[in-house]
C-alpha positions as CSV (number, residue, x, y, z in Angstrom):
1,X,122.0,-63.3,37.7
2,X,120.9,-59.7,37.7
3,X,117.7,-58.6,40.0
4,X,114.8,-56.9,38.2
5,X,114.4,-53.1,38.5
6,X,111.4,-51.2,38.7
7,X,112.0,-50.5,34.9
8,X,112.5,-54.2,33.8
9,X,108.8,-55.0,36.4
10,X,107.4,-52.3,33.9
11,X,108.3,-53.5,30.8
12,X,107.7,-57.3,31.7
13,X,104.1,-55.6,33.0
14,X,103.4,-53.8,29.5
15,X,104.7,-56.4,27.6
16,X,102.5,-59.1,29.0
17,X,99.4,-56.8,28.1
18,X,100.3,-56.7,24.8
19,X,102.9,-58.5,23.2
20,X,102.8,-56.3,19.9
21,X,103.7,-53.4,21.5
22,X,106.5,-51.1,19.0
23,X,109.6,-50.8,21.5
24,X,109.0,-47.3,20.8
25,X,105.1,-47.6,23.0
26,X,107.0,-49.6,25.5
27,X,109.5,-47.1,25.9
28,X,107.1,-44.3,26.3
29,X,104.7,-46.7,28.7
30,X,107.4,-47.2,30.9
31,X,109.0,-43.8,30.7
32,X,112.6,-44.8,28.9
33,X,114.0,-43.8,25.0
34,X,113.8,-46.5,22.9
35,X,117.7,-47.5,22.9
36,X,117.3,-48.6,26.1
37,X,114.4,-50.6,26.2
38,X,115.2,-52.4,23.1
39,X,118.6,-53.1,25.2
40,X,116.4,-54.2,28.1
41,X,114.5,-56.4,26.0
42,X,117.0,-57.9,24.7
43,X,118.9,-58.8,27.8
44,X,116.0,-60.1,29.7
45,X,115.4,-62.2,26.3
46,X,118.9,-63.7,26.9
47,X,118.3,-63.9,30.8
48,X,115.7,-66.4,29.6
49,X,113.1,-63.8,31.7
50,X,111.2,-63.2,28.2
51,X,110.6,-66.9,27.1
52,X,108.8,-66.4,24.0
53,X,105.9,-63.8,21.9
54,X,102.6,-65.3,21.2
55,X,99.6,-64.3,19.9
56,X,96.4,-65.7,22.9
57,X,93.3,-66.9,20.8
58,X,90.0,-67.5,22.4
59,X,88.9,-71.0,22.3
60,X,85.5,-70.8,21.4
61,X,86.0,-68.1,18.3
62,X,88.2,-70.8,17.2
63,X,85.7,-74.0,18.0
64,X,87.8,-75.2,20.6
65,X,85.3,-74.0,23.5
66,X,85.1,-77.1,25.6
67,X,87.4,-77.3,28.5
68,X,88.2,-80.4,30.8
69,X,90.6,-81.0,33.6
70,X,92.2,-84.5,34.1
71,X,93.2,-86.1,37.1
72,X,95.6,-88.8,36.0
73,X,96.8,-91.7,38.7
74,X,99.9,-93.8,37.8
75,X,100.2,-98.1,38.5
76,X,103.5,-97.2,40.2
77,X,106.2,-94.5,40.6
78,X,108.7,-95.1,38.6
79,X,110.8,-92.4,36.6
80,X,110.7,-94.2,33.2
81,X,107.1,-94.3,33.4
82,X,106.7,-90.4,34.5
83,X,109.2,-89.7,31.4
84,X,107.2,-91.6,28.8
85,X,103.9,-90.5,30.0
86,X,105.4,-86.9,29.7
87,X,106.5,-87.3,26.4
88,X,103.0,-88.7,25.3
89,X,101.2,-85.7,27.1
90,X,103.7,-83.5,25.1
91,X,103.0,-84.8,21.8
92,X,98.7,-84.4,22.9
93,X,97.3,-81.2,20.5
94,X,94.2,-81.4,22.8
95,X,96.4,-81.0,26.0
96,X,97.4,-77.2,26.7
97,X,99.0,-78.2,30.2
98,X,100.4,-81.1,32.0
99,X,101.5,-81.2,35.8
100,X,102.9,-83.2,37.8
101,X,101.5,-83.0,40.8
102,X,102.4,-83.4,44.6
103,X,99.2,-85.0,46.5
104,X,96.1,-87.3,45.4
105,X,96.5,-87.1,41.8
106,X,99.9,-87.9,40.1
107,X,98.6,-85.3,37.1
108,X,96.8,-82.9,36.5
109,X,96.2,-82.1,32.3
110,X,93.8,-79.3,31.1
111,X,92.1,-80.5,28.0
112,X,90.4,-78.3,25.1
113,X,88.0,-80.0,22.3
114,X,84.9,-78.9,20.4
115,X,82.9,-80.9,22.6
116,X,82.2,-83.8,25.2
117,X,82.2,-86.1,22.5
118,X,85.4,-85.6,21.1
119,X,86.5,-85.4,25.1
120,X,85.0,-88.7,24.9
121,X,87.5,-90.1,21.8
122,X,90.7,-88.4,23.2
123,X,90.4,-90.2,26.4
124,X,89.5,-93.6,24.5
125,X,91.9,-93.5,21.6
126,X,94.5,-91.5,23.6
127,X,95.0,-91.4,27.4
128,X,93.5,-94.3,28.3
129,X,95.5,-96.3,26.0
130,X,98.8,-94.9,27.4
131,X,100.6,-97.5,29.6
132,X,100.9,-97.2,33.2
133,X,97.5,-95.3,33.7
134,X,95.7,-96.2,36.9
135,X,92.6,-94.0,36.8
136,X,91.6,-90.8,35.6
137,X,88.9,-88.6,36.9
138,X,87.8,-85.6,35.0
139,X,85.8,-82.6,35.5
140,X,84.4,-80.4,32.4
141,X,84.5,-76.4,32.9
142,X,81.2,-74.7,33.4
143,X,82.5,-71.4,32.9
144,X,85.8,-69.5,32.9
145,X,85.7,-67.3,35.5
146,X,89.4,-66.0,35.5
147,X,92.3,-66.9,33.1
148,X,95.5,-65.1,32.3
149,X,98.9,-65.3,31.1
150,X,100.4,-62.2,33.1
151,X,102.2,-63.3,36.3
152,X,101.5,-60.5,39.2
153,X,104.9,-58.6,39.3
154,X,103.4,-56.3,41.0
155,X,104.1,-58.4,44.1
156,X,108.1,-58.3,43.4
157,X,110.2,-56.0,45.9
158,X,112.7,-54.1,44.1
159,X,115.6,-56.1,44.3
160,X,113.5,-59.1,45.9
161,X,113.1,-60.7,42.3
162,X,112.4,-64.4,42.1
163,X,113.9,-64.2,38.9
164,X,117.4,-63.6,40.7
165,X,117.4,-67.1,41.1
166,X,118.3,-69.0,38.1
167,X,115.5,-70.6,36.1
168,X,115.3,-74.2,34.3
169,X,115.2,-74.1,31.0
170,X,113.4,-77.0,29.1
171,X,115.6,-78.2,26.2
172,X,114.1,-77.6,22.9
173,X,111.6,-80.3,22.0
174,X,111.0,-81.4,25.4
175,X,108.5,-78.7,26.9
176,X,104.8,-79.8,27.8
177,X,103.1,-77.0,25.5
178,X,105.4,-79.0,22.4
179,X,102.6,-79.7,19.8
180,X,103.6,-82.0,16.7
181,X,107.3,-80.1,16.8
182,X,105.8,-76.7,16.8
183,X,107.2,-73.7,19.5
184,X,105.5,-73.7,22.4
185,X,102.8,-70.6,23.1
């Protein structure tokens, strides 16, 4: 797979600002014509480098403003039991990340609700009623102190690109940010 350039950094860069950019303001952002960025977008599109376009809402504007964080233990380790609490994770609206995780906690989900009570009803009617749960510990989000979507390119070497290495891509359907059969963000 092909390394990123300092071009393909700057357009990955500009696009994670602003999705909505015209290829004609990325072009002139990152100091190319537009035939060739739209080419470069396309290609790292294909590379599977570009993984989708989303629009980011704020979770309070849209009454969602309540934030927990899950720590989720397991009965045992088994990989029929990871699978199927996966797929139940996936199929969570209120989840908006699942891990698993190496260490104490076999889990780790961030949660967004209205409010502690309905917090309260997604971990009665939902979690805990998933099979092969242990324990769960939770801790609710005083403030946000730093969130974003961009991943530091910056730190990238020409031609020292992590994304030289091929990447895993989750099959349609099967991805953790999957919500009632929806694209993922």
């Amino acid at each position: 797979m092909d390394k990123l350039d300092n071009y393909d950094r700057k357009l990955l860069a500009e696009l994670q600002r602003d999705g909505a950019l015209s290829v004609e303001g990325l072009a002139e952002r990152i100091g190319l014509s537009k035939t060739p960025c739209w080419r470069r977008i396309v290609r790292l599109r294909e590379r599977g480098v570009i993984a989708r376009t989303v629009t980011l809402l704020d979770p309070a504007a849209v009454g969602l403003g309540t934030t927990l964080f899950v720590h989720i233990k397991v009965e045992k380790h088994d990989a029929d039991l990871f699978r199927r609490i996966d797929q139940a994770l996936c199929l969570m609206p209120e989840v908006l990340e699942a891990h698993l995780m190496l260490g104490e906690a076999d889990y780790l989900v961030r949660v967004a609700v209205p409010d502690v009570a309905a917090f309260e009803r997604f971990m009665t009617d939902k979690l805990h009623r998933l099979p092969g749960i242990k324990e769960t510990r939770s801790s609710l989000s005083a403030r946000l102190v730093k969130h974003t979507t961009e991943l530091p390119l910056g730190q990238l070497a020409a031609g020292d690109s992590a994304s030289a290495r091929p990447r895993k891509r989750t099959p349609r359907g099967q991805g953790l940010n999957r919500q009632q059969g929806r694209q993922p963000r």
